[in-house]
C-alpha positions as CSV (number, residue, x, y, z in Angstrom):
1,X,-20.1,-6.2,-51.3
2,X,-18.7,-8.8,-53.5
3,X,-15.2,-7.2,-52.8
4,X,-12.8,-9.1,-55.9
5,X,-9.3,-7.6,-55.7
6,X,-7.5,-6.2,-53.0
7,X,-4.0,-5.5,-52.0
8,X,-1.8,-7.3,-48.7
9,X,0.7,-7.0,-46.6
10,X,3.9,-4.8,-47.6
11,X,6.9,-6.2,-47.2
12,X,10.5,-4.7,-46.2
13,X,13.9,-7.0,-46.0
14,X,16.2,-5.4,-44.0
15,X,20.3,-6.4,-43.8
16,X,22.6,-5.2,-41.3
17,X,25.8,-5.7,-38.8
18,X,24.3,-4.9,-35.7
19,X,21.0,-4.5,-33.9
20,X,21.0,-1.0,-33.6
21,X,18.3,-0.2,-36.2
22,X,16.0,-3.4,-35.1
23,X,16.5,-2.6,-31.2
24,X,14.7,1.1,-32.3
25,X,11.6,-0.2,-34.2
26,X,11.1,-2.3,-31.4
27,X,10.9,0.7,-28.9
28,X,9.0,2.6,-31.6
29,X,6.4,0.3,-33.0
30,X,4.4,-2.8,-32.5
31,X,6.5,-5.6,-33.9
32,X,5.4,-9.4,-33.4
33,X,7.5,-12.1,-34.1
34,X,6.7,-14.7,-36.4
35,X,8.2,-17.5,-37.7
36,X,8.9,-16.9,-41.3
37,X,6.8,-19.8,-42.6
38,X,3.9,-18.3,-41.6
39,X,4.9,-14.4,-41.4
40,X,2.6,-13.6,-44.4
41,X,-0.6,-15.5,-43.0
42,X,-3.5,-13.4,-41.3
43,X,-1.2,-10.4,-41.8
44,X,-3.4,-6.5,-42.7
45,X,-3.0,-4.5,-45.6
46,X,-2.1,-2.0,-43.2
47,X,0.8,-4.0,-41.7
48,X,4.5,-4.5,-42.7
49,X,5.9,-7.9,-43.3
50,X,9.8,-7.1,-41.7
51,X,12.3,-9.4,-42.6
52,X,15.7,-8.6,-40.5
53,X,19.4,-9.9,-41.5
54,X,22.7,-10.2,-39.3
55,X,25.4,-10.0,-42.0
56,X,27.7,-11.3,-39.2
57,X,25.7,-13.8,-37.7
58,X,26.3,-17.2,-40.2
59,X,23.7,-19.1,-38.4
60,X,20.1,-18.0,-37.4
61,X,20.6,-14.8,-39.1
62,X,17.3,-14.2,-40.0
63,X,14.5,-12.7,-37.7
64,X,10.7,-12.0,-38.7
65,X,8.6,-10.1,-37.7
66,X,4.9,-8.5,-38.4
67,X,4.5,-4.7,-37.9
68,X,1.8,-2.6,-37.0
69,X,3.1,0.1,-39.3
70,X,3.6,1.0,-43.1
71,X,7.6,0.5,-44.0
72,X,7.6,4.6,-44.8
73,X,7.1,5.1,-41.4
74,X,9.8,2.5,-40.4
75,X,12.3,3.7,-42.0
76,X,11.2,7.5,-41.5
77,X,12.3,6.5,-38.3
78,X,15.6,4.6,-38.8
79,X,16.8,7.6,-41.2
80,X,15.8,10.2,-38.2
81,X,17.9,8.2,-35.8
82,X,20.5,8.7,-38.1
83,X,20.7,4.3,-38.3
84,X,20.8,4.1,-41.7
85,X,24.6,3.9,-42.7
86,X,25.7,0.2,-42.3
87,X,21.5,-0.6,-43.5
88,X,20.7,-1.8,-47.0
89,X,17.3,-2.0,-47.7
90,X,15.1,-3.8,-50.5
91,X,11.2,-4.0,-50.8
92,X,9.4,-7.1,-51.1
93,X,7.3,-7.5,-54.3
94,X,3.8,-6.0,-53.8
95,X,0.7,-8.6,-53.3
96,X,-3.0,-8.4,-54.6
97,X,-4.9,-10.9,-54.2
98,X,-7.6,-11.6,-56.8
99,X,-10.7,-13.6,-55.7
100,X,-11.8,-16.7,-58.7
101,X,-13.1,-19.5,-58.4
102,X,-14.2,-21.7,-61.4
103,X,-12.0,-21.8,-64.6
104,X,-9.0,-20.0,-62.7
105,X,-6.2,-21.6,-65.7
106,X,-8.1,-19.3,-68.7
107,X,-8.8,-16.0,-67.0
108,X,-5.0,-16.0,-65.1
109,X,-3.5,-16.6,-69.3
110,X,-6.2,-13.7,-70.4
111,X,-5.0,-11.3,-67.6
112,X,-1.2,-12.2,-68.4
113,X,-2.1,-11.4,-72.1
114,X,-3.9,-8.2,-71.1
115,X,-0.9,-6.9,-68.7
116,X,2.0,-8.3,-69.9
117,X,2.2,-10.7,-66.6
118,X,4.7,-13.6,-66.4
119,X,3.4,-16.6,-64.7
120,X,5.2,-17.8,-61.8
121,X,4.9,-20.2,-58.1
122,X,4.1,-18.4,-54.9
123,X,6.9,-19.9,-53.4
124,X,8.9,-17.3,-55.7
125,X,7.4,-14.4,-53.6
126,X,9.3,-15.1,-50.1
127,X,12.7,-15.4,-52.2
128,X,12.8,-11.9,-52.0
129,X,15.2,-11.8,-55.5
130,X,12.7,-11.2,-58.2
131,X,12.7,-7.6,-60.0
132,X,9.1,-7.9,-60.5
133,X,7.3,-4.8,-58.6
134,X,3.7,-7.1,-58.5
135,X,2.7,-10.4,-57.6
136,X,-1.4,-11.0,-58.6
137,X,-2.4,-13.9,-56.5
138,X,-5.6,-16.2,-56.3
139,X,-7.6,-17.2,-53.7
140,X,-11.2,-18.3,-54.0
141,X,-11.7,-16.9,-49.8
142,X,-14.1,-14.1,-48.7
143,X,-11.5,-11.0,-49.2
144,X,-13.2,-9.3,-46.3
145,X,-10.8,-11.0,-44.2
146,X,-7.4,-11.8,-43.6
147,X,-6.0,-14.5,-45.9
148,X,-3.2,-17.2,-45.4
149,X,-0.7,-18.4,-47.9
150,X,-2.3,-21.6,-47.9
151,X,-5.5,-20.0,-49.4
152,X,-3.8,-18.9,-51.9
153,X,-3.0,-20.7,-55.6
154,X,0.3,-22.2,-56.1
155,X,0.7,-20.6,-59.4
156,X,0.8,-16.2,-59.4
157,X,1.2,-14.2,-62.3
158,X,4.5,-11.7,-61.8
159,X,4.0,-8.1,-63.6
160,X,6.6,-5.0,-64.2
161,X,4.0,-2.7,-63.6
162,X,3.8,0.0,-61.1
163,X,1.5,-1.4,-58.4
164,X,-1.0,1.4,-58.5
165,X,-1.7,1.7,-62.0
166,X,-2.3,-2.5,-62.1
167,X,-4.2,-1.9,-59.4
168,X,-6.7,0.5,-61.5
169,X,-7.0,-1.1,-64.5
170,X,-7.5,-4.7,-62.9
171,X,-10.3,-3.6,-60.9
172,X,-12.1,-1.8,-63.7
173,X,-12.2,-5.4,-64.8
174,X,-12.2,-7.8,-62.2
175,X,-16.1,-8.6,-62.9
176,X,-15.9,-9.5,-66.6
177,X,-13.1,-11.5,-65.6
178,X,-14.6,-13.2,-62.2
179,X,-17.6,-13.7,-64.6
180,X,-15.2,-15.5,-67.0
181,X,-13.9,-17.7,-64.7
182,X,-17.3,-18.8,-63.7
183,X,-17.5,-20.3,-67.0
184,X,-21.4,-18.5,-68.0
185,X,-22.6,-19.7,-64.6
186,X,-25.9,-17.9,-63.9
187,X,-25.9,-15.7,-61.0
188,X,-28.5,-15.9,-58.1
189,X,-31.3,-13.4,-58.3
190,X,-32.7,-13.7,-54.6
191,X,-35.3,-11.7,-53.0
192,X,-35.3,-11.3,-49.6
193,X,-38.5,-10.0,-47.7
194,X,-37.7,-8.3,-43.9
195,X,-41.2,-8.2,-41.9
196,X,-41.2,-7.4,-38.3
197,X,-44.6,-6.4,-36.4
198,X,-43.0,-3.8,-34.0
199,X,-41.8,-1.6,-37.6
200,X,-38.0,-1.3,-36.4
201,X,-37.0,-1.7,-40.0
202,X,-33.8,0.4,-39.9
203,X,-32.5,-1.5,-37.6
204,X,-33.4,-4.9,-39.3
205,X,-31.9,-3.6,-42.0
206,X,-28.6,-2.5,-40.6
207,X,-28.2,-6.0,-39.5
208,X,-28.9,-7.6,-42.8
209,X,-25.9,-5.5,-44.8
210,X,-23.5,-6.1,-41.8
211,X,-24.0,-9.9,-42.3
212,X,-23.9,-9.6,-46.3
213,X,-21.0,-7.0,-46.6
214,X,-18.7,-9.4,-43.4
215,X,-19.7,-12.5,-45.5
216,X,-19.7,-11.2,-49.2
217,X,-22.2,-12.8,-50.2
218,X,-22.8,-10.5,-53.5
219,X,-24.2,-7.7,-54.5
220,X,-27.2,-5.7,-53.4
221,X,-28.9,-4.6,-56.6
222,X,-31.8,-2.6,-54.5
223,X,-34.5,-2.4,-51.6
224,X,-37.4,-0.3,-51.1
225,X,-40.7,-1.0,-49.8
226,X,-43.4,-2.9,-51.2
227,X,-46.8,-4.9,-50.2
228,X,-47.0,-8.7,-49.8
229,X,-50.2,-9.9,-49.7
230,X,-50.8,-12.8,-46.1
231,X,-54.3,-13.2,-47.2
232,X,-56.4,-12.0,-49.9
233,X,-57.1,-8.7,-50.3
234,X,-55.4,-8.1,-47.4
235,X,-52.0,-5.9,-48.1
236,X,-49.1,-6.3,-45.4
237,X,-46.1,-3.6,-45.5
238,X,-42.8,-5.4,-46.6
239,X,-39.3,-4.1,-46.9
240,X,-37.8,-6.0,-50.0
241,X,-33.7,-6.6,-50.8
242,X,-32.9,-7.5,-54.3
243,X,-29.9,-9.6,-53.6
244,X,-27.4,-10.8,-57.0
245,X,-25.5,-14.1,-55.5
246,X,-23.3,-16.8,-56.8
247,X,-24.0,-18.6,-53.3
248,X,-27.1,-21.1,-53.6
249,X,-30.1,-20.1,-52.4
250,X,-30.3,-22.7,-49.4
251,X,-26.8,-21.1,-48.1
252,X,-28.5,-17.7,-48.2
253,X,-31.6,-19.5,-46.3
254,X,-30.0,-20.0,-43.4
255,X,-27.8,-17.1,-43.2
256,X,-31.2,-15.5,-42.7
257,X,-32.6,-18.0,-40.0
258,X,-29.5,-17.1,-37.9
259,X,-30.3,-13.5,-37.8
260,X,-34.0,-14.1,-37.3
261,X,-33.1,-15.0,-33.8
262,X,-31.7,-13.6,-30.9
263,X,-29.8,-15.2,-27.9
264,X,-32.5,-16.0,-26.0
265,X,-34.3,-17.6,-29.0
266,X,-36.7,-14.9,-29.2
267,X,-37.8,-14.0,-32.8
268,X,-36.8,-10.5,-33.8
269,X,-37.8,-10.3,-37.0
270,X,-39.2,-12.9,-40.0
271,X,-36.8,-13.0,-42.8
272,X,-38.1,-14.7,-46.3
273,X,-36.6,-15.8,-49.3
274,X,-37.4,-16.0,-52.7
275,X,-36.0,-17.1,-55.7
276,X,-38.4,-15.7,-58.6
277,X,-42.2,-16.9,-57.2
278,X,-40.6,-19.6,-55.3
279,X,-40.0,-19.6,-51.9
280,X,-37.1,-20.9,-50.1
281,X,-38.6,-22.5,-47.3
282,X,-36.6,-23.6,-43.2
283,X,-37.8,-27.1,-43.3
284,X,-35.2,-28.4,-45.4
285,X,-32.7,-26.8,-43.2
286,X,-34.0,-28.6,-39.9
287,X,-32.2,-31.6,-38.5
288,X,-34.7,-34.5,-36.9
289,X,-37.3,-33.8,-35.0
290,X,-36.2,-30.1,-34.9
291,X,-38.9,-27.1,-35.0
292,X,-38.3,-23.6,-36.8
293,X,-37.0,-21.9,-33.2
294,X,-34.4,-24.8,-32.3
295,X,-33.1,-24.4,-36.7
296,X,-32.9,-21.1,-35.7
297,X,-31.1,-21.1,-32.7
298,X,-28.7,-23.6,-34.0
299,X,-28.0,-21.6,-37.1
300,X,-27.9,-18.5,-35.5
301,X,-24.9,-19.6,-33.5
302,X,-23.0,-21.2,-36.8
303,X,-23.5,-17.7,-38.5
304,X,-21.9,-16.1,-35.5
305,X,-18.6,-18.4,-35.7
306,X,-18.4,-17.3,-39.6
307,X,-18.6,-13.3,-38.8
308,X,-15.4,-11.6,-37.9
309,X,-15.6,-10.2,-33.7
310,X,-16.1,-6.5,-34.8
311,X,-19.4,-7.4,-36.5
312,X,-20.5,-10.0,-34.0
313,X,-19.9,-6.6,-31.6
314,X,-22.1,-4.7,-34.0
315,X,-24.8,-7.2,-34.2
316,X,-24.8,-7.7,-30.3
317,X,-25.0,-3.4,-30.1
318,X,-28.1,-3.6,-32.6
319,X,-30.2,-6.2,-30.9
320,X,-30.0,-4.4,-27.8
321,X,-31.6,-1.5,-29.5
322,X,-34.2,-4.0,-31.0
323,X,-35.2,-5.0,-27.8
324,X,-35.6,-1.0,-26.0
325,X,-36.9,-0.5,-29.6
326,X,-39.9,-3.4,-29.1
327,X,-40.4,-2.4,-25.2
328,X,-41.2,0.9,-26.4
């Protein structure tokens, strides 16, 4: 969890006379068009960014599009078709995106100190002219997701480096330097407390790192079991998170409440959180004349619309198997 730095889209800029060689990756791979403005937006590390020029077309000469392939395998395929002799061909500068939020103006000079990086605008990037090989953007968005250019920073630092070898040595320090940015700012030690009377722990557990790890919320620093104490002297089983978070406590509170119920408002499991000796308690998160089960219900469908569709999938597959699992 807590995912800092990761890399984007390639990109490939293609110029040629005719439309031999784009006609062929259209019959061999998934290309969408896209206007250019927003070809970069919501686009996959896994995808290519393919930017196609008519030299013989002086007016709407461009055409854009977003591939569902890496630009080895495009042009593995032009070369095989023997489409490669009236083609030039130039890479777009690579793309990782760095996630900071707080002082993002004295960690960006630092890493440019540390890596030799030359600051420059995003706008630079879709110019396609630069001789840089990397562009280190910054976004203060969940990187668990796509990202748009407009949730990106305006300014981007430009670096000579081979791509791979930034890549290393900024993520063995992409901590220290998120931590700088955050200007001291304490992190959240949370503890989060799973009880549920039919003992399907496993599976209340798989649904609690789904939702952390889609929303990344920070980092799990351990679980285990433990004993709570309802009344005294009387111990009660309790699986326990230890849960490291710059998100406030109250945010966290009703992350929780969504996944305590399921879409029938039926309680599958109690969910509660601490901060030190000090619980965080629902009541604060009710609207008017709302009880704990409406909160619930309400906040269970506003987590939903946050998760990506493959988890909501996932968390729809593992309440099924809470409910066979409490019938049993």
């Amino acid at each position: 969890m807590l995912s800092l730095l990761r890399g984007s889209a390639r990109g490939l800029f293609l110029q040629t006379q005719d439309r031999a060689p784009l006609e062929a990756l259209r019959k061999a791979f998934p290309l969408v068009p896209k206007p250019l403005r927003n070809l970069w937006d919501q686009a996959r590390e896994d995808q290519t960014l393919l930017i196609v020029s008519f030299r013989n077309r002086p007016e709407g000469r461009l055409e854009t599009f977003l591939a569902d392939a890496s630009p080895v395998d495009l042009l593995a395929h032009l070369v095989n078709a023997d489409l490669t002799g009236q083609l030039r061909v130039r890479p777009l500068p690579r793309t990782l995106l760095f996630r900071l939020s707080g002082d993002r103006r004295a960690v960006m000079d630092q890493i440019a100190r540390d890596f030799d990086g030359r600051p420059g605008r995003l706008k630079q990037l879709l110019r396609w002219s630069g001789r840089h090989r990397v562009a280190l953007c910054f976004t203060e968005k969940n990187l668990n997701r796509p990202v748009s250019l407009a949730d990106l920073h305006p300014e981007v630092l430009y670096f000579e480096t081979p791509y791979e070898r930034l890549f290393q040595r900024l993520r063995g320090r992409a901590m220290a330097y998120f931590n700088e940015a955050a200007g001291g700012r304490a992190w959240q030690n949370l503890e989060i407390r799973v009880y549920d009377s039919w003992e399907r722990y496993l599976l209340q557990s798989k649904r609690l790192r789904l939702v952390l790890e889609d929303l990344d919320l920070g980092l799990i620093l351990g679980e285990g079991w433990g004993k709570d104490y309802a009344r005294i002297l009387m111990a009660v089983p309790v699986y326990r998170f230890h849960l490291a978070t710059f998100a406030a406590p109250e945010r966290v509170k009703e992350i929780l409440m969504g996944l305590e119920y399921d879409r029938r408002g039926e309680r599958l499991v109690d969910l509660d959180l601490f901060r030190e000796k000090s619980k965080i308690g629902w009541q604060d998160r009710a609207r008017k004349e709302e009880d704990r089960a409406a909160t619930g219900r309400r906040l269970r469908e506003a987590l939903r619309a946050e998760l990506l569709p493959e988890t909501v999938a996932a968390l729809d597959g593992l309440e099924e198997e809470l409910g066979r699992a409490g019938a049993d």
